[in-house]
PAKE-465351 format. One record per residue (C-alpha): x, y, z; residue in one letter. Coordinates in steps of 0.5 Angstrom, whole numbers, plus 2048, in hexadecimal, padded with zeros to 3 digits. Layout:
XYZA;...
//
This chain:
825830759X;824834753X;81D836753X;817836757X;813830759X;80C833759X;809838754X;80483D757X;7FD83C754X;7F8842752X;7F383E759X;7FA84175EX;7FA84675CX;7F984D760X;7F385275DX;7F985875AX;7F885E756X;7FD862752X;802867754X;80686B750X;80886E755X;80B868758X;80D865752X;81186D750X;81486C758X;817866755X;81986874FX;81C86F752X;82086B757X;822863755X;82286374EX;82586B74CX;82986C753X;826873751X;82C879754X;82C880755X;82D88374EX;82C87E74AX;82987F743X;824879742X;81F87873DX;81987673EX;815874738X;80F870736X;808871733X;802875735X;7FF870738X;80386E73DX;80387573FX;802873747X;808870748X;80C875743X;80987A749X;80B87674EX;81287474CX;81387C74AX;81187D751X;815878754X;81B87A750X;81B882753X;81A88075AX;82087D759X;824883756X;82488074FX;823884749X;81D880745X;81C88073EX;81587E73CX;81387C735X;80D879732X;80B87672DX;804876729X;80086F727X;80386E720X;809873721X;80D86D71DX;80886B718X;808873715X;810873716X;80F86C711X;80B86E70CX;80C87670BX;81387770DX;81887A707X;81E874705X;823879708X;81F87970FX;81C87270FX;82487070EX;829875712X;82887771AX;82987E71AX;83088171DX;82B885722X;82987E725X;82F87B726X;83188172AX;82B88172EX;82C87B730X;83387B731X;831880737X;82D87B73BX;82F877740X;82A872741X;82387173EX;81D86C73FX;81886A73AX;81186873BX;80E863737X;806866735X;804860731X;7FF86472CX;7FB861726X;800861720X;7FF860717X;80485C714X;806861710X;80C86070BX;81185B70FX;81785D709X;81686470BX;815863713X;81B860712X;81F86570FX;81C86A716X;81F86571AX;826865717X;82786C717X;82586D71EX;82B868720X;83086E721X;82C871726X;82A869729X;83186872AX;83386E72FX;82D86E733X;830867734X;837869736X;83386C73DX;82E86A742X;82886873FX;821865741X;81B86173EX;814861741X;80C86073EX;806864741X;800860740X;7FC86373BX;7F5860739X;7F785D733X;7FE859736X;7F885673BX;7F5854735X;7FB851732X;7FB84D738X;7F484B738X;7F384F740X;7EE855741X;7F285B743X;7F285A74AX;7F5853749X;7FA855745X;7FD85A74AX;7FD856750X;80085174BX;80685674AX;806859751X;807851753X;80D85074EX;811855751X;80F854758X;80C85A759X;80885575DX;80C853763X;80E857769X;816858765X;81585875EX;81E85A75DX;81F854763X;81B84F75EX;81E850758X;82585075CX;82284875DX;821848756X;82984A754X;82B845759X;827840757X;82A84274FX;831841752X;83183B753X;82F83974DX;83483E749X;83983A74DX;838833749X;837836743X;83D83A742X;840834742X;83E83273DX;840832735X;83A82F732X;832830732X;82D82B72FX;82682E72EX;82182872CX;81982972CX;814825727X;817829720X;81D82C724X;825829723X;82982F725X;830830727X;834835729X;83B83772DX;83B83B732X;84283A735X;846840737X;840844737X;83D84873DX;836846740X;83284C742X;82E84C749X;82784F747X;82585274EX;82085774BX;82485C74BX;82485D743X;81E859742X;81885A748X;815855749X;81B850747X;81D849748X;822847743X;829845741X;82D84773BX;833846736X;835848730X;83784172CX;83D840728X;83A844722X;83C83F71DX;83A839721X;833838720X;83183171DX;82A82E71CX;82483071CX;81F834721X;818835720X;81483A725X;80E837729X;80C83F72DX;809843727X;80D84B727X;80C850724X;810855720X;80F85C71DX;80885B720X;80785571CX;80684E720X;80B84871DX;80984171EX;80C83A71DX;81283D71AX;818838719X;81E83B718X;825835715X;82C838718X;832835713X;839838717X;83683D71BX;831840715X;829840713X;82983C70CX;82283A70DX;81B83E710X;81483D710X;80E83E714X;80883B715X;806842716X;809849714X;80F84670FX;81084D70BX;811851712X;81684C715X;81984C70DX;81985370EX;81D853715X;82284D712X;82485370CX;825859711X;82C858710X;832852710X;832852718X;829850718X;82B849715X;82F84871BX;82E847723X;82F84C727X;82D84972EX;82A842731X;826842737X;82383E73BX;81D840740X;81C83F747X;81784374AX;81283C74BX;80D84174EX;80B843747X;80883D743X;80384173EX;806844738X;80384B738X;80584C731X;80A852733X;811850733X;813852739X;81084E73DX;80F847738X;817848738X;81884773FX;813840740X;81683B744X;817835740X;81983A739X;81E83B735X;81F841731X;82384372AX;82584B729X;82684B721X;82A851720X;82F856725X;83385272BX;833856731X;83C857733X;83B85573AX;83B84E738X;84084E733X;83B84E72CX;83E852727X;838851723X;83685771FX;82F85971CX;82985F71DX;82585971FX;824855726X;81E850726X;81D84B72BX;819845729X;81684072DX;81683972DX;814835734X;81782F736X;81282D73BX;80E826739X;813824735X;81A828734X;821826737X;82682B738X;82D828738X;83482A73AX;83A827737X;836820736X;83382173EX;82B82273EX;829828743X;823829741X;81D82573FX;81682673EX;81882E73FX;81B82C747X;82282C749X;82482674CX;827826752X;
//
């Protein structure tokens, strides 16, 4: 079986409370593998100081050398509307090199209120920080959220809610959390094998007829390990195969800025049409960042059925069982991609209702579940 028969309802629920510092265990150990002597950045916003704290804590019990940066509420909207052309556009020398001297780093999301700003020059921003993206990926890295109280508005929870919410998504609830996502990688197993199998994939959904080829690629295992919480596999589709059209029902944000509705129509392998209901010139402006943005650079699928609310934030929208994701932009290499591009944007559609997911003509999924 692919998936869980059962979904939790919020009624069985146990009575929890965040812990950062069970959630900075989890992230020291599982998720970073944290060793003495390492170098590991830990960068986030201010508001997620608790758990920066908790994890730089973590971090040295363990004999690491934690870095700790932090950013302010709007520290990129500065960068965007008042950094110089030389300094929007070139990642200087100096940080390029102080990456290269990590061995690890871990990112916490701290959704803040943003302005939509100048979504040309945000875009520039990005482009120029790519060099420093790219060899932060060559090493150990992780990803992970801390509930402030505006991501719990996203999610329309009170603060309390939310954090139980993020502490159940990575099993921070059961006796052994590492155990529980050791099910989660056995259960994406099984579907890895039948995927890798297959040559080509059909995507449809009402305003969604897209196909892509896959054979030859590799399908990661997201076990958490990168993304906590996770639930997820993923590829890089053949960077010329894409053909159809692919509206995404799960609105996703950009920049600070929410896109809706956007549709996006795919001649061998490259954006030709994009609109949206909703933020059009910020997804025009992500389409233009360079030649690999109007190209795909991963296909996802989610698999996490325990999430079944988007919560506005992509960490979590990307992983809901019945869901398939889109990244415009940069290929990760363990899956032979080769796309290339500062950007890398997943985009939701869901496939729950009254999609279809088919392999080399065979129907494996419909109405978001996987047939057995």
């Amino acid at each position: 079986m692919l998936y869980p028969r059962a979904v939790p309802t919020p009624e069985s629920f146990p009575a929890l409370s965040y812990d950062p510092a069970a959630h900075a265990a989890l992230l020291a150990d599982y998720c970073l593998s944290a060793a003495p002597g390492e170098r590991l950045l830990v960068a986030g916003g201010v508001s997620g100081t608790p758990l920066v704290r908790a994890v730089t804590r973590a971090l040295l019990t363990r004999g690491a050398r934690p870095v700790v940066r932090l950013d302010y509420p709007g520290q990129d909207d500065d960068w965007t509307e008042l950094a110089a052309d030389t300094v929007l556009d070139e990642a200087h020398s100096a940080d390029l090199a102080d990456v290269e001297a990590l061995d690890g780093s871990l990112r916490i999301l701290t959704p803040e209120p943003g302005t939509p700003g100048d979504a040309a020059r945000r875009a520039r921003l990005t482009a120029s920080r790519a060099p420093v993206a790219a060899i932060r990926a060559r090493k150990k890295w992780s990803l992970t959220l801390y509930p402030t109280a505006h991501a719990a508005a996203q999610a329309g929870m009170s603060e309390a809610e939310f954090g139980a919410f993020v502490m159940r998504a990575m099993f921070l609830d059961r006796a052994d959390p590492v155990a529980a996502w050791g099910e989660v990688r056995e259960m994406q197993a099984r579907l890895i094998d039948r995927l890798t199998r297959a040559d080509t994939v059909r995507i449809e959904a009402p305003g969604t007829d897209l196909t892509l080829r896959v054979g030859g690629r590799t399908w990661a295992n997201s076990d958490g390990k990168r993304n906590m919480p996770s639930g997820e596999v993923f590829t890089g589709p053949l960077e010329d195969s894409a053909e159809g059209v692919v509206t995404f029902t799960v609105p996703a944000s950009y920049g600070g800025v929410v896109v809706r509705g956007a549709r996006l129509v795919f001649r061998a392998g490259e954006v030709v049409e994009a609109t949206a209901e909703e933020g059009e010139d910020v997804l025009r402006a992500a389409l233009a960042t360079d030649p690999g943005a109007r190209r795909l650079g991963e296909l996802g699928i989610g698999t996490n059925f325990g999430i079944q609310t988007p919560t506005g934030n992509i960490l979590f929208d990307e992983k809901i069982g019945g869901t398939v994701h889109l990244a415009l932009g940069r290929s990760y290499p363990e899956t032979g991609g080769t796309n290339a591009s500062a950007i890398h944007w997943d985009l939701i559609t869901d496939l729950r209702g009254q999609g279809r997911l088919t392999l080399d003509g065979e129907l494996v999924q419909e109405g978001g579940r996987f047939l057995e």
